[in-house]
N, C-alpha and C positions, 0 to 999 in steps of 0.2 A: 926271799927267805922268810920274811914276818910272813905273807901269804899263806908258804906254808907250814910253817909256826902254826897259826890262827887254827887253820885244818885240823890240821893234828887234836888241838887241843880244845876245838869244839868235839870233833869224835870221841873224845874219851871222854867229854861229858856225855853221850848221850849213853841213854840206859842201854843192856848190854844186847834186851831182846829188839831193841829197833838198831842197833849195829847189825845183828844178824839177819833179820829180813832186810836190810840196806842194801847188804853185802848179797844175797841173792834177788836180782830182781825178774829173776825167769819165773818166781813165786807171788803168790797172793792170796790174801784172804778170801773165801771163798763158803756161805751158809753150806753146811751140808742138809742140818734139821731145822726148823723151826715149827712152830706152833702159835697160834692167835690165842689172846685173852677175849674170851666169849659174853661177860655178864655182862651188859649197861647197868650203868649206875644206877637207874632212876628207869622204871619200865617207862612207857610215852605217856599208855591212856590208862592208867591209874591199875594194870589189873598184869598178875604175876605171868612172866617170858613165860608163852607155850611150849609144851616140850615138841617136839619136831612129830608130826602126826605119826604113829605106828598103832598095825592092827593091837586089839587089845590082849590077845592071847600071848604076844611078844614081845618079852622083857624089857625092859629099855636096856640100852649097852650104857648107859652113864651110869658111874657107881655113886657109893656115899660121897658128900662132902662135906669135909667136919665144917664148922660152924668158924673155928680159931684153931690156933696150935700153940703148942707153950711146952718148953723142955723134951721137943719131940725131933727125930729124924727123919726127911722126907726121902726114900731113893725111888727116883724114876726111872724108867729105861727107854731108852731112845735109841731111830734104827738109823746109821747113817746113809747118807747117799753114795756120797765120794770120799776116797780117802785123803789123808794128807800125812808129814810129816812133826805139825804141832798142831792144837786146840786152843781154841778158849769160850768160854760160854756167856750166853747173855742171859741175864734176871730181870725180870718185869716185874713193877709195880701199880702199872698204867689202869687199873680198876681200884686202889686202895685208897682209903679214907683217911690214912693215920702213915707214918713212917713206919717202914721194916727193918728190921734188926737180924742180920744173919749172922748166928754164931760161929760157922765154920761150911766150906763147899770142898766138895771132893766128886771128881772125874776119874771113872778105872775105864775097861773095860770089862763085859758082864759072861760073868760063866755061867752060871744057869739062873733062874729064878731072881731070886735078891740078892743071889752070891756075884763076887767079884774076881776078877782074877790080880790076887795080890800084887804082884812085882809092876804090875798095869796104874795102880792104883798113884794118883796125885793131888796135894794140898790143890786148892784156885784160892789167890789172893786175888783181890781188886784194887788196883792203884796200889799196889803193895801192902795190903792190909787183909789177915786170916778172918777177922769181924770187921764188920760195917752197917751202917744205914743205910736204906733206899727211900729216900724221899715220894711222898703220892703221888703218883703219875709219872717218876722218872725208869730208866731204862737205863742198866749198867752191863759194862762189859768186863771178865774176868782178864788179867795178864796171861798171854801166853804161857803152854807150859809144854815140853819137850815129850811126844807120846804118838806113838806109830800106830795111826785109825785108819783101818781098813777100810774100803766101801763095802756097803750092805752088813755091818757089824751092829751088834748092840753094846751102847755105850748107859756106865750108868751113873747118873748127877743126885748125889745127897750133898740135901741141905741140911743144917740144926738151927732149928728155930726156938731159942733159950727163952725170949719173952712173950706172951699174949699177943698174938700176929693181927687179930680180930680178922673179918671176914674175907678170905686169899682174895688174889688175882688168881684166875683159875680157867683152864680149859676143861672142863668135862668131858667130853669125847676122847681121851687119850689112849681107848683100846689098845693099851697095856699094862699089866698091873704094878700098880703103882704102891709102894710098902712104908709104912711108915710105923718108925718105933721109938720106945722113951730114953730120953737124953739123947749125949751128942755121941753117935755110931757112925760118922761119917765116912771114916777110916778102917772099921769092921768090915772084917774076911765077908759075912755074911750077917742076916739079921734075925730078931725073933721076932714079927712084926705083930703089933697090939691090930693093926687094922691094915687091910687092903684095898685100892679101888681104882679103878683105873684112868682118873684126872692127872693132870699134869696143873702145878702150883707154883707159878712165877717164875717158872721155865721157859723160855721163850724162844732161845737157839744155839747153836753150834756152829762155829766156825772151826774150816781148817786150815792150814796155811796147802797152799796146792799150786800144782804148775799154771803156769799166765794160761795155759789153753783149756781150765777148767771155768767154768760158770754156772750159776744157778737159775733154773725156772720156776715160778711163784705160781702153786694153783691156788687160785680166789675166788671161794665159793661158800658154799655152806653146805646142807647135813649130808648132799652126794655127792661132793670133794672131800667133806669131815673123815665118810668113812662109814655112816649111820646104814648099818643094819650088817657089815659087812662081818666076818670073824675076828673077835678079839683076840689077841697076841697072835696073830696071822700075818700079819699085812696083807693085808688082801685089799686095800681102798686103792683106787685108779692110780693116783701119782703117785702112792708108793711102788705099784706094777710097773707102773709109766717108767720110774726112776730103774729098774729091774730090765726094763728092755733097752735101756741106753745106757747103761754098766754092762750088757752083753757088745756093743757095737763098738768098733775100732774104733771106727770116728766121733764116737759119742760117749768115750765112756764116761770123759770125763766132764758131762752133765748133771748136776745133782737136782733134785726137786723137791721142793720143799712144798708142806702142806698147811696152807691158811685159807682152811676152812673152817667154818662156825656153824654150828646146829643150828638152826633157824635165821639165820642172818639174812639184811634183805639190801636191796642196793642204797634207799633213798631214806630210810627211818629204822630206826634203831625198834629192839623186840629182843632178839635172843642175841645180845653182841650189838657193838656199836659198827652204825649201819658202813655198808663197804666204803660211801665216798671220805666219812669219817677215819677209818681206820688206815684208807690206802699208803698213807704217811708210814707209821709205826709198823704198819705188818709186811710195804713190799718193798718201800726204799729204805727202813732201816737195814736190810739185810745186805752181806757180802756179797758182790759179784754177781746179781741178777741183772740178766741180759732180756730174758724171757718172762713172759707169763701167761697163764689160762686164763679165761674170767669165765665162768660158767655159775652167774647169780641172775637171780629174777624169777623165778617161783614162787618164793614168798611172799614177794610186794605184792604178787596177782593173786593168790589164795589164803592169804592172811586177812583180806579185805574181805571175804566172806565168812571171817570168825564173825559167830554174834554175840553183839553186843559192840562190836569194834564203829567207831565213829567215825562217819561219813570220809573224815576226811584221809583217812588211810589207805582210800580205794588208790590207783593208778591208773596210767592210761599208758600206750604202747609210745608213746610221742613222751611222757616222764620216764621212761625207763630208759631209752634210746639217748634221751640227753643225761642219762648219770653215765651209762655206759660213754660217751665222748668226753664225760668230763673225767674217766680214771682214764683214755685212750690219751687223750692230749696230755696229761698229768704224768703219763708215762713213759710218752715219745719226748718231753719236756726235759726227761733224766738220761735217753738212750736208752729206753727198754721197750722191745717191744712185743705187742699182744695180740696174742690168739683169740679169737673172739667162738667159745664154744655155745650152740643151739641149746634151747630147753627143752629138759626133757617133758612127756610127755605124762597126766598125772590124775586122767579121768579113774574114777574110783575112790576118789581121797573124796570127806567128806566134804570140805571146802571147792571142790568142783564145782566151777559153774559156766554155762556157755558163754558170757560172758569175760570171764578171764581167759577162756580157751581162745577166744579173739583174739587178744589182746597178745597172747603166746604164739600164734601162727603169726602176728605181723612183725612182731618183736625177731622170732626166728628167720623171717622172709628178709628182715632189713640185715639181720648180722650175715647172711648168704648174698647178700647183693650191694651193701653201701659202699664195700669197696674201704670203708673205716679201719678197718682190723690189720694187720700182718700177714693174718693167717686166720682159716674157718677149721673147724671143728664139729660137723654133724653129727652130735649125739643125739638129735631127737631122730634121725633118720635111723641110725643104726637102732635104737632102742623101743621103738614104737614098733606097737603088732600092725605086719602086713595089712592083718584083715578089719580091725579095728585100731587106727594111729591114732589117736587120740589117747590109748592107755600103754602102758610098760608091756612090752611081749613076756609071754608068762614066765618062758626061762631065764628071764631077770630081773623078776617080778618078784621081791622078799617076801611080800605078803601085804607090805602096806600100801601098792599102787604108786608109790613118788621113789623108794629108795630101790634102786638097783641090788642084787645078792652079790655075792661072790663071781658066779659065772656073768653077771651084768660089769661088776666092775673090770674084770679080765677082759672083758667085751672091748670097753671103753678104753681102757689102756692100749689096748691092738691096735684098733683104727685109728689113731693118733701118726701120721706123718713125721715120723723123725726127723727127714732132710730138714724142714722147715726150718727147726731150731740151731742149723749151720749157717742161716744165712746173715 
């Protein structure tokens, strides 16, 4: 009888939303969205992150990024993968210099543009708190809140940010537009936005609570997983397609895919984003429910190395790329997750081309085809390389800059992707 006395009366201490996920356990938390924080701290050799090569005549798709924020409203939109019957969101601080101060967070879902759909519309406390700090370089998670997210929805997360935030933690590649306006509008039907652009700012993920046979796949890459050249507010970048063909399938619907990737990100040294063996921590085992993941990096290490001016020791060799690549494979067989190991693409054209790295890239691809290392292979240099010249992007996915795949390149790459695999 005191047994179960004790029961009772530890359960009615516990709060009320870990009673109810308790009490269902056919549920779980499960990423639908996420997003990497892209800027290093400190570039390596002294001289500003290159922007990811594009021809000149081609706008860049990263928009403005203010400097700071102060007495402003950021609302982002985000696509989900999978749906669930509750949310909660994560906020990153993991590039800031100073503590963060959020004045207030709100998750609806989005009716059009920067409008919301009211009755959708909810407070996010954190640890039960409407304001909070984020300490530099930590990673917080919002309390549960009761909200019926469809898969392939757009969801939208305003923050108010009431003090001088000084320089964000920031994804730039967010290819959706992202609205931001003065004071705290968090709660607002819709906005009048002072400025738009399409980064995401200490946004970092979504979770939903989903049935135990749902899971998430991490693509890990940079500017052809980011999304770079692809249409903004389209989804059109590979894993969000990816995610789009396994929301169609019975057996897969309930797959979600989350995209971390970084505009110039490279496996072994940081440049645009801190480098992939650094991040692998925060960007694939902080997340919900990932069983899976893509790894499609290594381009950059081999054609970064012929920026000039860049110091000798930034060059790589196909024998340094092979051992980061085992060092995020065993890092992530180490947690039960395992990885797809996708080809590099092909990138003759870029001015950083050189026969020399194309070595380096053919043996790199030969080993991820043969070591037998991986889970699963992924040949996109096969599919995406011209018959008649393999060494460059075949034209019709060819955006114009020779390294990023268009639209019809990323549909390409989504297709040829093996769904069984991710059952097993």
């Amino acid at each position: 009888m005191k047994y179960t006395v004790w029961l009772l009366s530890f359960s009615l201490c516990l709060p009320a939303a870990q009673q109810k996920a308790s009490s269902n356990a056919k549920e779980h938390w499960v990423a639908t969205w996420a997003t990497a924080q892209a800027f290093a701290p400190v570039p390596p050799f002294g001289a500003p992150p290159p922007r990811p090569q594009a021809a000149p005549a081609r706008p860049s798709p990263i928009g403005q990024i203010p400097e700071t924020f102060k007495n402003q409203t950021v609302r982002m939109v985000v696509r989900t993968s999978i749906g669930g019957r509750r949310v909660r969101v994560q906020l990153s601080n993991a590039l800031g210099n100073a503590a963060l101060t959020i004045g207030a967070a709100h998750i609806a879902l989005r009716q059009n543009d920067a409008a919301i759909v009211s009755t959708s519309d909810r407070a996010l406390t954190f640890g039960g708190r409407a304001s909070f700090t984020i300490p530099p370089g930590a990673l917080v998670v919002s309390d549960p809140v009761d909200l019926d997210v469809p898969k392939f929805t757009d969801l939208a997360i305003s923050l108010y940010l009431p003090e001088n935030t000084g320089p964000p933690t920031v994804h730039p590649l967010g290819l959706h537009t992202t609205y931001i306006a003065t004071g705290d509008v968090t709660a607002d039907a819709t906005l009048n936005p002072s400025i738009t652009t399409t980064a995401y700012f200490w946004l970092s993920g979504v979770d939903v609570l989903a049935p135990s046979s749902a899971s998430a796949i991490v693509a890990f890459g940079d500017s052809i997983t980011d999304g770079f050249a692809t249409t903004a507010n389209k989804d059109q970048a590979w894993p969000t397609l990816l995610a789009s063909r396994l929301a169609s399938g019975k057996s897969t619907a309930m797959l979600g895919v989350l995209n971390l990737g970084i505009s110039g990100n490279r496996v072994l040294r940081d440049v645009a984003g801190t480098n992939a063996l650094a991040r692998f921590d925060r960007d694939v085992l902080a997340r919900a429910g990932v069983h899976w993941m893509i790894l499609l990096e290594g381009i950059n290490d081999i054609t970064f190395s012929a920026i000039p001016g860049i110091p000798p020791g930034q060059a790589v060799t196909a024998e340094d790329l092979i051992w980061g690549y085992r060092q995020i494979i065993e890092s992530a067989h180490l947690h039960g997750i395992k990885v797809a190991g996708a080809t590099i693409l092909p990138v003759e054209g870029v001015a950083t081309y050189t026969e020399s790295g194309e070595a380096v890239r053919q043996a790199v691809n030969q080993w991820i085809r043969t070591s037998g290392a991986f889970d699963a292979i992924i040949d996109f240099d096969a599919l995406t390389r011209d018959p008649e010249h393999p060494k460059r992007l075949r034209s019709e996915f060819d955006s114009g800059d020779h390294v990023h795949p268009n639209d019809a390149g990323n549909h390409a790459m989504a297709d040829v992707i093996d769904l069984s695999a991710f059952l097993k």
